[in-house]
C-alpha positions, 0 to 999 in steps of 0.5 A: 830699627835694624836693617841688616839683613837687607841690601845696604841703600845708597844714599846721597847724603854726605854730611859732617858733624859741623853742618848739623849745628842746630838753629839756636832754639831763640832763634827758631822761635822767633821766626814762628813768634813774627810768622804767627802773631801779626794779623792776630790782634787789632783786625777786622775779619776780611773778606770774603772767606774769613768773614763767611767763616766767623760769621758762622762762628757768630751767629752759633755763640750768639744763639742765632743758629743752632749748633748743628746747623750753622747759617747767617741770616739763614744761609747756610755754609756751602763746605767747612762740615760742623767741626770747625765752626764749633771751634770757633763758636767755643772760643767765643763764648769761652773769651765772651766779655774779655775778647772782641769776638773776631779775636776770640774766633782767631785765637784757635786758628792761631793755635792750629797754625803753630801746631801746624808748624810743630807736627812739621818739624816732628815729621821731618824729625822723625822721618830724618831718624829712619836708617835710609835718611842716614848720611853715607859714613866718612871714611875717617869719621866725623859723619854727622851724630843721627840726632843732630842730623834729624834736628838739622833737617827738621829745623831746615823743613820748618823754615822751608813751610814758614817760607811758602808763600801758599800758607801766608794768607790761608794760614791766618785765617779762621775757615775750615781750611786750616783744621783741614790743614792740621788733620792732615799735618798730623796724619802725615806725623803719625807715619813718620813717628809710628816706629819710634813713638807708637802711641803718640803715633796711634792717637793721632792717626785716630784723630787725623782722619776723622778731624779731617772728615768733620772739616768738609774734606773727607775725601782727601782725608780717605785718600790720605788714608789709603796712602798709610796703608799702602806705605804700611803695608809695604814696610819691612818694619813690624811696628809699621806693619802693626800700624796698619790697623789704626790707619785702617781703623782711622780710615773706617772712621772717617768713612763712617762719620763722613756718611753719617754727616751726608745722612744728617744732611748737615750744612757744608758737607759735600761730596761733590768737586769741581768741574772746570780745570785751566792747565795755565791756571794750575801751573801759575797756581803752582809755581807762586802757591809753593814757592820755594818748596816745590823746586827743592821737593823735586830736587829730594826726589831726584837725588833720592829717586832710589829710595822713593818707597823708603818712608821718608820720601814715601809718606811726604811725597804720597801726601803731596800728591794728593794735595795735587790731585784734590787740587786739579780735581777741584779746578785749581783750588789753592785751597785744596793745595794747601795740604800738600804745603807741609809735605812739599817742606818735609821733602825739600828739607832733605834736599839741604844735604845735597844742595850744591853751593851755587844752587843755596847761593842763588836761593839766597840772592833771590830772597835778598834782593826780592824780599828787601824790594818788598819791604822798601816798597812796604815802607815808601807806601806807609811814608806816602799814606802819613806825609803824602810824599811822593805824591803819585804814591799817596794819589794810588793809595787814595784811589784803591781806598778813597775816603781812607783815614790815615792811622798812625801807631807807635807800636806798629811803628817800633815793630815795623823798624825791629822787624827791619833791623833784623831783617839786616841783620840776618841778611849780613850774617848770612853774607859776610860769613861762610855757614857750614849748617844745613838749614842756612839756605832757607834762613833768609826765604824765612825771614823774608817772608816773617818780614814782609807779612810783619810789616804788612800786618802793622805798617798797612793794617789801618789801610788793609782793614779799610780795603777788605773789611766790611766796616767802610762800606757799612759806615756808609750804610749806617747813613741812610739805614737806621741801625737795628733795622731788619734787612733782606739781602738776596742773594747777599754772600755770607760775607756780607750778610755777617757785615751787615750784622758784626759791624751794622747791627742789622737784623738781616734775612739772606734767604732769596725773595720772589719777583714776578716779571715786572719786578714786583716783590712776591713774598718777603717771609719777614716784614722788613722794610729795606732790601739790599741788592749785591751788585757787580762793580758798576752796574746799577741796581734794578727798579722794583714796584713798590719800592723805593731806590735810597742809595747804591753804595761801593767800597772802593772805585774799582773792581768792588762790589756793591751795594743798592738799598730800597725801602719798601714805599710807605715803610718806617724806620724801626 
């Protein structure tokens, strides 16, 4: 690893032994436990993609839909590829009798979502180990030992992805996405550990890429491509520049499974983007999605703007560029940004060595007073939904979900009011004490965010499933449409059309139908005696001959989608 026979780099970054403490390893994984674990277990699947996504999962265990060809109700998935969808479906069939299939669906994701959160800090850990990330040695000594300076900023980037508010929805749920999101992840580690583990570096190169294209996404995993073989091939290391075939031959592979899938004309598979772009709607995206990485990734680059083309800023910043740039391509798509998620916390994790007090301060405050008003309002909500004080409160639950039933839990409980205490905790400790170690700034963005999401996802969960899943609005269903009854739903989301089979047990059909200009049914491919209309908030469902109007039903009072039901005149009850 020797670069002696190159110009010394100046490097920004002066640290002593003492602020390299290492984050105790209890603690660590006690942030990744509260991040990961709620929303796991006792939920419904949500609309709209999370639904979408496992109702294809669904229909392949249950034999609906063939492996090749995912689909509910006959409607196939618009992105995704097959890979993730068969991930899903496995885990199914393998916990089918032990699990609900919604969990069993989950359990993957949540694996993927950890392994997400290791390769992180392995990247960062790696990358910080390079001659270039070193600090500037002391003239008495005392500098920081190499190992305990990559452990620190690795633990510093961890906290910083666990904080990003971009990854808190999208990281929990089961789509394509998030096996997306670990392709790249582990593409991004395998250039940061090509020089010091090769052959962990070359296996995950060969599955980064080709995981990547089997998601839906193989463009963005080409262009991931072309950037390892542009930092390899500007190397001056042999082991990177040895590397260059495997990122090559990664790169033909995704290119060769990406056209093979085109060819088989498989369902989610596209290599089209989207067209409609808004300058204000990307910059909002940003400025929320990659809160508080983007602020310290542009801090890294500056403070390090000499060594841009070393790898540890190089591999990061390429990485986040593409994210970027799939996402203004796409037209503002937080999807699409969200691989640039664990680059954007690799970059601003190096940013810790040059933070200046004041800046670590403010981020603290910030995250002090934001996140502690989050999580009162948090509870002054779960206090108003079990006692119905303050009244006007209870009134705005009652109006966003009427009908709900108010669910008490002690479990959910004891986990709201530890999650507080410690939130206290960390919050005192990091106040009352000066802190030398680098990773200290982000504890309390993490723990903010760890809190917030815990108490969301046990004090609210009975309310959230009740306003984002299915299971209301098709209990209302269940009242006027007998259960097993065959139902085509036109132009119905997958959402939807899976509602209606997970939690109706309908027999549903979601292919579009034939009118003619007077309303008349034309062709209904399966004798079904009940129709189901999608409808936007308020507007009343059409009047067709030949059948009759049962009932038009909604969710919630405003903004919600509904539904109208016809039975075809004459028609029986199955």
């Amino acid at each position: 690893m020797s670069q002696s026979h190159h110009a010394p780099t100046v490097t920004p970054a002066l640290v002593t032994q003492k602020a390299v403490r290492r984050l105790p390893r209890w603690a660590l994984l006690l942030f990744c436990a509260a991040y990961i674990l709620p929303g796991l277990f006792g939920r419904d699947p949500w609309k709209n993609e999370d639904i979408a996504s496992f109702g294809h999962m669904w229909s392949v265990a249950l034999g609906q839909a063939s492996w090749l060809h995912p689909n509910v109700g006959g409607v196939l998935p618009t992105s995704g590829g097959v890979l993730p969808y068969w991930l899903g479906s496995a885990s199914i069939l393998l916990f089918n009798g032990w699990l609900d299939p919604a969990l069993a669906a989950r359990i993957p994701f949540a694996l993927l979502l950890t392994a997400v959160l290791a390769l992180t800090w392995y990247t960062t850990f790696h990358l910080a180990r390079t001659d270039a990330a070193q600090p500037l040695p002391l003239a008495f000594g005392g500098e920081a030992a190499p190992i305990d300076y990559a452990r620190a900023v690795a633990d510093g980037a961890l906290l910083a992805l666990i904080a990003s508010l971009g990854l808190l929805q999208l990281g929990h749920e089961t789509t394509p996405e998030l096996l997306q999101l670990t392709g790249s992840t582990l593409f991004l580690y395998s250039l940061a550990a090509a020089q010091t583990r090769p052959w962990p570096a070359r296996i995950a190169t060969l599955a980064s890429l080709p995981i990547m294209a089997a998601s839906g996404s193989p463009t963005v995993a080409l262009l991931l491509g072309l950037t390892g073989l542009v930092i390899c091939g500007r190397s001056r290391h042999a082991e990177m520049r040895q590397h260059l075939v495997w990122v090559l031959g990664a790169w033909a592979l995704s290119l060769i499974l990406a056209t093979a899938l085109t060819q088989l004309d498989l369902p989610g598979w596209s290599w089209r983007v989207g067209s409609h772009f808004v300058l204000k709607d990307m910059v909002g995206l940003v400025i929320w999605f990659t809160w508080p990485t983007l602020p310290l990734a542009a801090l890294t680059v500056w403070h390090w703007r000499r060594q841009t083309m070393r790898r540890h800023i190089a591999v990061p910043l390429l990485s986040a560029v593409v994210g970027f740039a799939a996402a203004v391509v796409m037209g503002a798509n937080d999807r699409a940004l969200l691989q640039a998620l664990p680059a954007l916390a690799v970059l601003a994790a190096f940013a810790l060595p040059i933070l200046q007090r004041g800046l670590g301060a403010a981020l603290d405050w910030f995250s002090v007073f934001f996140f502690t008003i989050c999580a009162a309002a948090i509870w002054l909500i779960y206090v108003a939904m079990h006692t119905g004080m303050p009244a006007k409160t209870a009134a705005n639950v009652a109006k966003l979900v009427p009908g709900y039933q108010v669910q008490y839990s002690t479990l959910a409980l004891v986990l709201g009011i530890a999650g507080t205490v410690a939130w206290l905790a960390l919050v005192r400790w990091r106040t009352a004490r000066h802190s030398h170690a680098l990773w200290k700034s982000l504890v309390l963005p993490a723990g903010g965010v760890a809190l917030c999401w815990l108490l969301f996802l046990t004090l609210w969960l009975p309310v959230l499933d009740q306003a984002r899943s299915y299971r209301l609005l098709l209990s209302r269903v269940q009242a006027v449409v007998p259960a097993s009854e065959c139902i085509h739903a036109p132009g119905a989301s997958v959402g939807l059309l899976t509602g209606l089979e997970y939690f109706g047990g309908y027999q549903v059909d979601g292919r579009p139908l034939g009118f003619n200009a007077s309303s008349t049914l034309l062709n209904t491919g399966r004798a079904c005696n009940i129709i189901v209309l999608r409808m936007s908030a308020h507007q009343p469902g059409p009047e067709m001959i030949g059948w009759t109007k049962v009932a038009q039903l909604n969710q919630r009072t405003r903004n919600s989608e509904s539904v109208a039901i016809y039975r075809r005149r004459g028609g029986e009850s199955h």
